[in-house]
N, C-alpha and C positions, 0 to 999 in steps of 0.2 A: 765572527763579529759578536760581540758581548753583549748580551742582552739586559737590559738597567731595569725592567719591570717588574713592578712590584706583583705581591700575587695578587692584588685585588687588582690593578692593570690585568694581568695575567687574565682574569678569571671573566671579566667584562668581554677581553677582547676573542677568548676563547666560545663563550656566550655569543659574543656577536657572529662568530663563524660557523657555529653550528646554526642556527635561524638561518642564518644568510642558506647555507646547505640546505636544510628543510622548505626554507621558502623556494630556494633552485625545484626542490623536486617537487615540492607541490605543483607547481606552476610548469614543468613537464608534463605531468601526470595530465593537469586539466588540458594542456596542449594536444596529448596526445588521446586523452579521450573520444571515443566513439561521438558521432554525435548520426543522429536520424529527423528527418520530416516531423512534422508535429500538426496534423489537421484540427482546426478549430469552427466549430458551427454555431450560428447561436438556434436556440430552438426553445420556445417558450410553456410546451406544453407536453405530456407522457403520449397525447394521441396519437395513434398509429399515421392517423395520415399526415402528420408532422414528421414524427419522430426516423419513421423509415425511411422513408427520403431523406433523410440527415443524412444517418448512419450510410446509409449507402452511398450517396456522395462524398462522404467523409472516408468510405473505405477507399472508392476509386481514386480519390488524391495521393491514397496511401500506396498506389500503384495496384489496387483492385485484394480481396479477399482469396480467392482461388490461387494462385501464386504459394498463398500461404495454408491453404487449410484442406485443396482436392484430394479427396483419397488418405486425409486423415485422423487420426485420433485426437480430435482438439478436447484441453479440461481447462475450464474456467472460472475459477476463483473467486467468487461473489462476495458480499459486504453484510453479514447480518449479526452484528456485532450488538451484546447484550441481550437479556432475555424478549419476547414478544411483549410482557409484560407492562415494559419501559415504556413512557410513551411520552411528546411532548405537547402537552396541552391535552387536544382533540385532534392534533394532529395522525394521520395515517405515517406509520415507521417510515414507508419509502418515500415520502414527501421530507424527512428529515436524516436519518441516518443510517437507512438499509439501503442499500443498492437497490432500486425500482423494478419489479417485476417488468415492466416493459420494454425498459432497456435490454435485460436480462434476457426478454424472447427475441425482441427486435434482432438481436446480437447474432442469438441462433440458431432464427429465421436465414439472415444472409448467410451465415456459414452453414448452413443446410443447399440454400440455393448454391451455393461456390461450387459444392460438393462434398462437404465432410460427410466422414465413412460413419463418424460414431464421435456424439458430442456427452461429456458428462461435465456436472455443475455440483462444485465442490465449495462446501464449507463446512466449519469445526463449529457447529451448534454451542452454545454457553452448558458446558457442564450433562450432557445428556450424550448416548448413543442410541438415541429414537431415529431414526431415517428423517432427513431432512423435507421431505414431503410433509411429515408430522410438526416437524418447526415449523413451516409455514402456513400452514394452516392453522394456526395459534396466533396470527399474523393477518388473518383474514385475507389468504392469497389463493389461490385455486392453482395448485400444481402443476394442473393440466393444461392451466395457458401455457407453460413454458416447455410442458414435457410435448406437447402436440406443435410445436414451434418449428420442426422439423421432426426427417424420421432419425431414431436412432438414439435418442436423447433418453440419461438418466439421471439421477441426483445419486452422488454419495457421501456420508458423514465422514469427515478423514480427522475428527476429531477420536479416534481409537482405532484400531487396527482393520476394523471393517470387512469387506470383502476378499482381503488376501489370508494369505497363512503364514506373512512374516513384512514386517515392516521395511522398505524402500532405505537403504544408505546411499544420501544424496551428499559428496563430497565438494567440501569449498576448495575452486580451484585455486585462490590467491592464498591459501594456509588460513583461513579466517582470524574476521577482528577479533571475533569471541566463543566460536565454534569451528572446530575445523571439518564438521559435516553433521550431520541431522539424519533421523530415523524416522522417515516419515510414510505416509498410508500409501499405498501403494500407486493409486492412481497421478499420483506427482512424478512420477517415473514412468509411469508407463500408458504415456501420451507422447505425438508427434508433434502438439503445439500448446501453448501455454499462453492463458490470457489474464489478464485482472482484470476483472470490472472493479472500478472504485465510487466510492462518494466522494465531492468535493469539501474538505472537512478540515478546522484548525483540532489540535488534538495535546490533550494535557500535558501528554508526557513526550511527545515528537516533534512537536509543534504545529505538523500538518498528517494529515494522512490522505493520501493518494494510490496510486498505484502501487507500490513498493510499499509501504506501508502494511497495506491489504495482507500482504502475504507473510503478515506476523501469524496471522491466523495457521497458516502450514502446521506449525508444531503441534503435534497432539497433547492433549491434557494428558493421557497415558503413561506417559513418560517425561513432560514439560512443564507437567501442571500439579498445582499444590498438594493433589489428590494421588501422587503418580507412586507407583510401585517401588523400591527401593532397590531390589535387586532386574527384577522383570519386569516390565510396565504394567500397572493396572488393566484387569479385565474392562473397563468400561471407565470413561471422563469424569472426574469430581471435581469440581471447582477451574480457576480460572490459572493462569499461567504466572500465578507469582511468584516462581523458582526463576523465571526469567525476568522477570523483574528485578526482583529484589537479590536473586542470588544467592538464599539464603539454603540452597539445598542444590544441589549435585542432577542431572535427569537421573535417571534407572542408570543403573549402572550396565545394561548392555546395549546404553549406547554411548558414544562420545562426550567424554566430559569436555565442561568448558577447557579453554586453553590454559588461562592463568587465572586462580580460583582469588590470587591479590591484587586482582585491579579493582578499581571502583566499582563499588555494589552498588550503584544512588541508579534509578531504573533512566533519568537521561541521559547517562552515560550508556546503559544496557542497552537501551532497546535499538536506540539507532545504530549500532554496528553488530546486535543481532538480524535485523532487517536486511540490511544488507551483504549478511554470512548468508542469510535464506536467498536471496536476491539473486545471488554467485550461485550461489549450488542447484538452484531451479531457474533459469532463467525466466524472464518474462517477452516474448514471441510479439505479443499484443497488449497492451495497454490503454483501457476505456477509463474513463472517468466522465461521472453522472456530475452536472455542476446544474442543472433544470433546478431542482429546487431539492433543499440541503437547510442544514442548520450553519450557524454562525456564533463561532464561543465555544467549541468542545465538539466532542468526538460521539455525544450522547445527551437522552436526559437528564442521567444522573448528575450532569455537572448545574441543574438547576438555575439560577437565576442566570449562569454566567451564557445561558443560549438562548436562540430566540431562532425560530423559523424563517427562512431567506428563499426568495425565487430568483437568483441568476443571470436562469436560459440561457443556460450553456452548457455542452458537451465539448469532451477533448479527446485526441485518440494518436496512437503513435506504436510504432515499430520498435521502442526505445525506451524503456521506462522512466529513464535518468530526463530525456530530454522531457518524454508528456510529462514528468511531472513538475519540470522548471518552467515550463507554460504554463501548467494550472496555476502554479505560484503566482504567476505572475499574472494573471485573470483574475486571482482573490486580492492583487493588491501590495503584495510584497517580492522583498527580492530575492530572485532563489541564488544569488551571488553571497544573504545570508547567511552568518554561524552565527556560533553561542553567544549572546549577548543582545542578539538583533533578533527585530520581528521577525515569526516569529518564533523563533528561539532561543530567545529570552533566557529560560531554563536547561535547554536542552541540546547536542551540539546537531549539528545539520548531518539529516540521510544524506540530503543530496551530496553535500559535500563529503563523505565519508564515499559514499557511492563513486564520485568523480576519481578519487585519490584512488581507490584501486583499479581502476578503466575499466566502469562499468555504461559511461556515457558521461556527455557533458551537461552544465545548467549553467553554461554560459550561452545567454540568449543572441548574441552575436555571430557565435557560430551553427543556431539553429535556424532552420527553415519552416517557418511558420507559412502553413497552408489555410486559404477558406478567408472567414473573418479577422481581420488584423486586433493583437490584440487589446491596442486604446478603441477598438468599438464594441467588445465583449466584455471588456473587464467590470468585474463587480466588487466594490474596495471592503476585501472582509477588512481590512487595516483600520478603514476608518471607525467600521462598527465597534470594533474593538478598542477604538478610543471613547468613543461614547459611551459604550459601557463602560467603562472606568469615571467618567466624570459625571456621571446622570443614573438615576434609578433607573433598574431594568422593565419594559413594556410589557404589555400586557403578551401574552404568548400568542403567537399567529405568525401567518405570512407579514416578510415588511421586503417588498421589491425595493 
């Protein structure tokens, strides 16, 4: 049969087949997406006689702690992002954008009581390989709430090479979006369960940061950060992670280079399908997220006028990372159905959505099971705040329930 099209017909209707394709398998991918439970509590305060009972009914929803963590090596990835320094107002860090020392113990206390053999509390300090006990205490946190939280408990910096004598090669099993595996500290591998505690937080360059988020932190400055060795990874963290960001430098060269060094360097392109090459290659077991009281407007204080202190009272928690964090989305106000263009990712393209496309779980809230509090009685509209700031001078800094 003779075909009369032109090439601009041609090129439209071939345009329209390929979308149509792409759209086919986007829309399998989220089909066939995982999806898990999603416990939600409200809780209005850090006290223990609040807070534990939360957690603890929030784990037995999740079908109980011990199932997941008797007899073993759990490491838990906490949120203390920017120096101690930083502060919002007179506000205390964990009331705004550290993960709470409470939660922190609260967490595991019960994974002590479940049974865990040997619990460590991992994060990549801003630019320093002082032991993390030393960060927080700059922080006005006493160590030993958290390390006396159960037996067995330690802190390590996996912001450099630390306690082993060669760094962990964690490979992405989907080929990665931007890395096809990571060099990272040793105890990211060598654990039997893997948690995030998060903050509930919108975030300049992500839009949100959550659970999955959290674990941008993974990468060590050694080798991912500005300060990072060229051939071998630097002895010790300098500065912050703008090779990943920006792209403007290669890791160490003994460990995997990005995949294609000409794709978009613009960091919201980067970061969200770095997140989720870390995501894939370390999974996440348990996913916490602190939503009790949190900032609104940014990921820090350094975003200045644009945040302001928030009280929530709310915790979320899941088996799932993809799903807990399309519930917090949706407890802050927005849709985690969102991409580029939409709140809030305005700037930036969607984790979750990037997460869904390779079957790492769903955020479509339809197919998820929300447990505990429903969430039109929890939710707190960072959405709206974030229109008010835009049309009204920012307040004065504090809590604003």
């Amino acid at each position: 049969m003779p075909c009369n099209y032109t090439r601009r017909q041609w090129m439209i209707h071939a345009g329209a087949a390929v979308s149509s394709a792409y759209l086919a398998g986007s829309n399998l991918a989220r089909a066939a997406a995982p999806t898990a439970p999603v416990a939600v509590a409200k809780c209005k305060t850090y006290d223990s006689a609040e807070l534990l009972p939360t957690m603890q009914k929030m784990f037995d929803q999740l079908g109980g702690l011990e199932r997941l963590v008797r007899n073993k090596t759990v490491a838990i990835k906490i949120n203390l992002t920017g120096a101690p320094t930083y502060r919002l107002g007179y506000l205390p860090l964990e009331d705004t954008h550290y993960t709470h020392p409470q939660v922190i113990a609260a967490a595991i206390h019960l994974m002590g009581k479940a049974g865990a053999r040997r619990i460590r509390i991992l994060e990549s300090p801003w630019s320093t390989a002082a032991p993390v006990e030393e960060y927080i205490l700059q922080a006005n946190w006493e160590p030993r709430d958290i390390l006396n939280a159960a037996a067995n408990v330690e802190f390590e910096n996996t912001n450099y090479l630390g306690r082993a004598k060669k760094y962990s090669r964690m490979v992405v099993p989907h080929g990665g979006l931007m890395f096809p595996a990571f060099d990272l500290n040793h105890s990211y591998e060598d654990c039997d369960v893997f948690v995030s505690i998060a903050k509930m937080k919108e975030h300049a360059t992500a839009g949100i940061t959550l659970s999955m988020k959290n674990c941008f932190g993974l990468t060590p400055c050694t080798i991912y950060g500005s300060g990072a060795g060229v051939d071998e990874p630097s002895l010790i963290p300098k500065g912050g992670r703008s090779l990943v960001h920006a792209g403007n430098r290669q890791p160490s060269k003994s460990a995997p280079p990005e995949k294609d060094p000409k794709t978009p360097r613009e960091d919201t392109w980067r970061v969200p399908r770095t997140v989720v090459d870390l995501v894939s290659a370390r999974p996440i077991h348990l996913a916490i997220v602190d939503g009790i009281k949190t900032m609104a407007g940014g990921e820090g204080p350094w975003m200045r006028e644009e945040v302001r202190g928030v009280a929530p009272g709310v915790i979320v928690a899941g088996t799932n990372p993809v799903t807990t964090d399309a519930v917090s989305m949706a407890l802050m106000g927005f849709d985690p159905m969102a991409d580029r263009g939409t709140p809030p990712f305005e700037r930036c393209d969607s984790t979750l959505r990037l997460a869904e496309d390779v079957g790492l779980g769903t955020r479509d809230l339809t197919r998820i099971e929300v447990i505990g509090t429903p969430i039109a009685q929890a939710m707190f509209d960072f959405a709206a705040i974030r229109k008010q700031r835009h049309s009204a001078p920012p307040p004065p800094m504090g809590i604003r329930g």
